[in-house]
N, C-alpha and C positions, 0 to 999 in steps of 0.2 A: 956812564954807559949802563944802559940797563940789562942787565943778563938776560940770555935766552931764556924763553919759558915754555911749560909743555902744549899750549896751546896757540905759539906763534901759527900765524897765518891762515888762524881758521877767523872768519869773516859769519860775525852774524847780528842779525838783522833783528832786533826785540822789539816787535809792537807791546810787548804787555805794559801795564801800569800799577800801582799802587804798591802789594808787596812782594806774594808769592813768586809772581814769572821775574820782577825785578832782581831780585836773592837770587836766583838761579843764573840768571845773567850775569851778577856780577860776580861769582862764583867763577863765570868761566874766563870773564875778564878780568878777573884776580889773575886766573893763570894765563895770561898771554891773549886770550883770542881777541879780536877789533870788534866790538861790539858799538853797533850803531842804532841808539837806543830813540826809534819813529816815534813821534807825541802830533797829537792832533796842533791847531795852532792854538789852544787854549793849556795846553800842557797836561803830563799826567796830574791828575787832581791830589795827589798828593804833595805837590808841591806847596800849596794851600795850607796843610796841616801843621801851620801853628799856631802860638809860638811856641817853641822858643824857632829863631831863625841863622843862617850863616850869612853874616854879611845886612845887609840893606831890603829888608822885608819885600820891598817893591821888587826883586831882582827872583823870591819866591822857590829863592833853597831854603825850606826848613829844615831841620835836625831830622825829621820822617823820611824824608824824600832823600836828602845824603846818606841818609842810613845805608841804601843799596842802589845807589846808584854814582859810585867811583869807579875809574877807569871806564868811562864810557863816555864817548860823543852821541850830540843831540840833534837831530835833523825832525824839522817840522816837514808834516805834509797833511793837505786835508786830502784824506781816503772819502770823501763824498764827495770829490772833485776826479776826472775824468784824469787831469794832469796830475794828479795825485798817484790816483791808481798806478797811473803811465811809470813815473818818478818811484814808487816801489816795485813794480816790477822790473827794471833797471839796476835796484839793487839789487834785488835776488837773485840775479841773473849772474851774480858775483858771489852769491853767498853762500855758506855750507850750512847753513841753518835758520831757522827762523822758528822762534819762540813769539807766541800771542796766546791772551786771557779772554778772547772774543767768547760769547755762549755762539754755540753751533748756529742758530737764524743772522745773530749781525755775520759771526763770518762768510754765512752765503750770501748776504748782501753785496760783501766787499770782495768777492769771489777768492776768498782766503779756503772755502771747504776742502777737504784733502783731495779730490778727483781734479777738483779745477787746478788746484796747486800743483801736482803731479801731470797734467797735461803740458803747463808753459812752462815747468821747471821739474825735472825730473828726475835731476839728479839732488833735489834738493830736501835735507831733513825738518822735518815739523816736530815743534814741542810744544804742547799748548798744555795749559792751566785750569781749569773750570772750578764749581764752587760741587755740584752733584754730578754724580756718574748717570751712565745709562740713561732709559726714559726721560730723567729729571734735568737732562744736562742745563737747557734751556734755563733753568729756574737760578736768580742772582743769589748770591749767598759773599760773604764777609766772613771772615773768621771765627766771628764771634760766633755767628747762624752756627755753622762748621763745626765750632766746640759744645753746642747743646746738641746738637741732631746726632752728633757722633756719638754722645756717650760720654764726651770727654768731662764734660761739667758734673753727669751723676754721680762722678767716681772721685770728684775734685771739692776739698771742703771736707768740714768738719762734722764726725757723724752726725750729730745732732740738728747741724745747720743745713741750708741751703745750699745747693747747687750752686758752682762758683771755679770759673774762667780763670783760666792761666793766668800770670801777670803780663805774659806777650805772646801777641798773636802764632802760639807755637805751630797750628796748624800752616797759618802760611808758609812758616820756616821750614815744616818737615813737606811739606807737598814742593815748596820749590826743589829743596834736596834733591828728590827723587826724579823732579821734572830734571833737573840737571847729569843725575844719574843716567835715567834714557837716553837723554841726548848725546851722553858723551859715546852709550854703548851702541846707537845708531851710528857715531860718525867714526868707532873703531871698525867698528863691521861693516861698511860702503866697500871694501876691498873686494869681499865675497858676497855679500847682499845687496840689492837693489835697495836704493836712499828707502827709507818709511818714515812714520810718524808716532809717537808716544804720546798717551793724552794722561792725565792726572788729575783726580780734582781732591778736592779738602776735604771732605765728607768720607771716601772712602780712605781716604789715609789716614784719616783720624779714628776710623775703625781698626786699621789695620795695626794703625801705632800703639794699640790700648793694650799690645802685644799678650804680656804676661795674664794681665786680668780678661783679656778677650779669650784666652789659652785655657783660664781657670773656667769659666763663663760655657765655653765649649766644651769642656771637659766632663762638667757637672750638672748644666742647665740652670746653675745656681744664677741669680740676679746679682751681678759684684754694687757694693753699697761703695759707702764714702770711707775712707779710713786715715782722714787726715793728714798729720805727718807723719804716722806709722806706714810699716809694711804689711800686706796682709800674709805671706808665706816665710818671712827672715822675720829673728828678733834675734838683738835688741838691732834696727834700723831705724834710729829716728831722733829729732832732737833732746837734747838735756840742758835744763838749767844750771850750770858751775855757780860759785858764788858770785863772782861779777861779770856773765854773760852767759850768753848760750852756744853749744856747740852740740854738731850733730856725732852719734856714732853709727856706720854703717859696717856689723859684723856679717861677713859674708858665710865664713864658716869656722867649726868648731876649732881650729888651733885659734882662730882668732879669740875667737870667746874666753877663752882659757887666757892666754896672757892679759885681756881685757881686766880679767878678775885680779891677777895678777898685780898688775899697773893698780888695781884700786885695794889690793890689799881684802877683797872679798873670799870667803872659802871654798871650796871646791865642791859644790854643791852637786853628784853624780844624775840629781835628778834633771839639771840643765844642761848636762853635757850636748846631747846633740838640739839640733836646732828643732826638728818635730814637739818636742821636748819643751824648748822654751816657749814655742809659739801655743802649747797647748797650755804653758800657766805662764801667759804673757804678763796678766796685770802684777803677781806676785812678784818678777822679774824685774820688772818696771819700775817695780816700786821701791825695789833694793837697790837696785843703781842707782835712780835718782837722788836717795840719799846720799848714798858714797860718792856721788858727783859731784851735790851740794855743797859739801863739805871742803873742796878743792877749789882754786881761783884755776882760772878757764886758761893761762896762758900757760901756767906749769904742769897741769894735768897733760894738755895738747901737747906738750915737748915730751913727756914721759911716754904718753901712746903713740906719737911717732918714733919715736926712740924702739918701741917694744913692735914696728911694725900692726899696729892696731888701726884700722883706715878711721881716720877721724878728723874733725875740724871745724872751725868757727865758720858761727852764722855770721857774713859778711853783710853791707850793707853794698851798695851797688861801687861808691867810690872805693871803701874798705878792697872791693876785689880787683878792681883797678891797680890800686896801691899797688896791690901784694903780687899781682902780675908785673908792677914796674919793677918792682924788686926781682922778681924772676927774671928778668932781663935785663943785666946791665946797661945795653947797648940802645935800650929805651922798646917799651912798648906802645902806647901811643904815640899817632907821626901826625903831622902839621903839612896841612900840603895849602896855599895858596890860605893862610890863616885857617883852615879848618880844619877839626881833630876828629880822627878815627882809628879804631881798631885796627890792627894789621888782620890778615886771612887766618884763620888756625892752621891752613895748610903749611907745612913747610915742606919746599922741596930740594931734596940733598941736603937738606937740612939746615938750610935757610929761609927765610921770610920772602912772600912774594912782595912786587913793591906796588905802591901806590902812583900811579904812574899821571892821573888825572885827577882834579877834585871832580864832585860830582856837577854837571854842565848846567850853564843856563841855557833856560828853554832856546831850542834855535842856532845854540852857539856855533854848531858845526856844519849846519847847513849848506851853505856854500862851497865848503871842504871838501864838504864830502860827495856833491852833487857835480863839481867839477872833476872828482876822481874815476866818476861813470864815462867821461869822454876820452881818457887818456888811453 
């Protein structure tokens, strides 16, 4: 039996594709809601994006495309077909919501713009996706676009080097967050508010997300540079070489600092005490720990700064952190749904895992299902 979840019997409708509005979707269909995910009859083109694949390439789940799109059924319709249009707004007509990545001209084409939407369905909430805000909505943008126009690439890299991209698409990730965030806080408020719509795009959220250095930046007019794996306002916050690996330390504050030394047997050096302090003779800091780190193999230093409460720990490689989450869970962290493996949600609710209820659908799977569902 599958447990109740908090989003039982909210019904919604995802035109989007690729990855932003998908993340967001499956987000709400992690937590219960019936998300019925519209692809043109060529499919979202991420399904394309491999390899690697699940299953039989021709069938055109790759590892991209399942990434965020579980718990979801698939219904094809062409939207440049009359019968199309007809066939989704039949389903709206059922839905609490409708998420789409269209730029503002296609969705007046497909009469998706909020005025048209809110005539034939008006009790119904829009969340949509875009790549630029305002004026610019219009203009296509990808993540990557998203992380140089933001800021996020100048800030990202090594001083000396080159501007350089997250290792994943993080803007998509933190813009669908937020697309999900609006939408859940439109469909709490329908009680006392009239349904609306919440728009998001990746450009400004990737300004917005640049939080602490966008903070400093406004603060001071100063231009924030690249500052590697260091921090520009904490030390020490950043990786160390031990003798046989690397592990990062992130001292937040001065008690921490202090047993830090501690743990490494360094002296109490009153000139480091507070944190203004270290960051103003960072390289001299730097330079002492790293020895006293050297010195230490990475597994027993890491048990003594957990031990001493010191926030610390190994640079993991992608499986290494998988691992170490299976071991955080007995009861298993990776799940296996019709041969395919994915992540559980990070959500837990009452303190459980939400379940994987669907693998992620071949194109069309649920077509029928769900088109037969509109007449009952």
């Amino acid at each position: 039996m599958t447990p109740s979840l908090p989003l039982d019997g909210i019904r919604v409708v995802d035109l989007s594709r690729v990855l932003a509005g998908p993340f967001a979707t499956m987000l709400l269909a992690d937590l219960g809601a019936d998300v019925v995910k519209v692809e043109p009859p060529d499919g979202d083109e991420s399904r394309a994006w491999g390899p690697p694949w699940w299953g039989d390439p021709a069938e055109r789940r790759s590892a991209y495309f399942a990434s965020v799109n579980r718990n979801k059924r698939s219904v094809v319709l062409d939207l440049r077909t009359d019968a199309g249009r007809t066939d989704l707004d039949r389903l709206l007509a059922g839905a609490d919501l409708l998420v789409h990545n269209y730029r503002p001209a296609t969705a007046a084409r497909l009469g998706l713009e909020r005025e048209a939407l809110r005539a034939r369905h008006p009790a119904i909430v829009v969340a949509t996706v875009g790549g630029f805000p305002g004026v610019d909505a219009d203009r296509p943008a990808y993540d990557l676009l998203a992380q140089a126009v933001s800021g996020l690439m100048s800030v990202t890299g090594d001083p000396g080097g080159s501007p350089m991209k997250v290792g994943v698409a993080l803007l998509d990730l933190l813009a669908g967050l937020e697309c999900a965030v609006g939408a859940l806080a439109l469909l709490i408020g329908r009680g006392s508010t009239s349904a609306g719509s919440v728009q998001v795009s990746l450009v400004e959220a990737g300004v917005a997300g640049l939080t602490n250095v966008l903070a400093n930046h406004l603060a001071t007019g100063a231009e924030p540079g690249r500052h590697g794996n260091v921090h520009p306002n904490i030390v020490p916050y950043q990786p160390f070489a031990a003798a046989d690996g690397d592990l990062v330390l992130a001292v937040g504050n001065d008690q921490q600092f202090a047993r830090l030394c501690a743990v490494l047997d360094l002296p109490v050096d009153p000139g480091f005490a507070t944190n203004p302090q270290r960051v103003a003779r960072r390289v001299e800091l730097v330079a002492a720990l790293g020895t006293a780190i050297h010195r230490r193999r990475r597994a027993e230093l890491l048990a003594a700064l957990e031990e001493a409460d010191v926030p610390a720990g190994p640079v993991n490689r992608v499986g290494e952190a998988v691992a170490a989450l299976e071991r955080a869970h007995p009861e298993g962290w990776v799940t296996t749904v019709d041969g395919m493996r994915f992540p559980p949600s990070p959500v837990r609710v009452d303190g459980e895992g939400t379940p994987i209820r669907r693998a992620p659908p071949l194109l069309g799977e649920h077509t029928a299902e769900v088109l037969a569902e509109l007449t009952q």
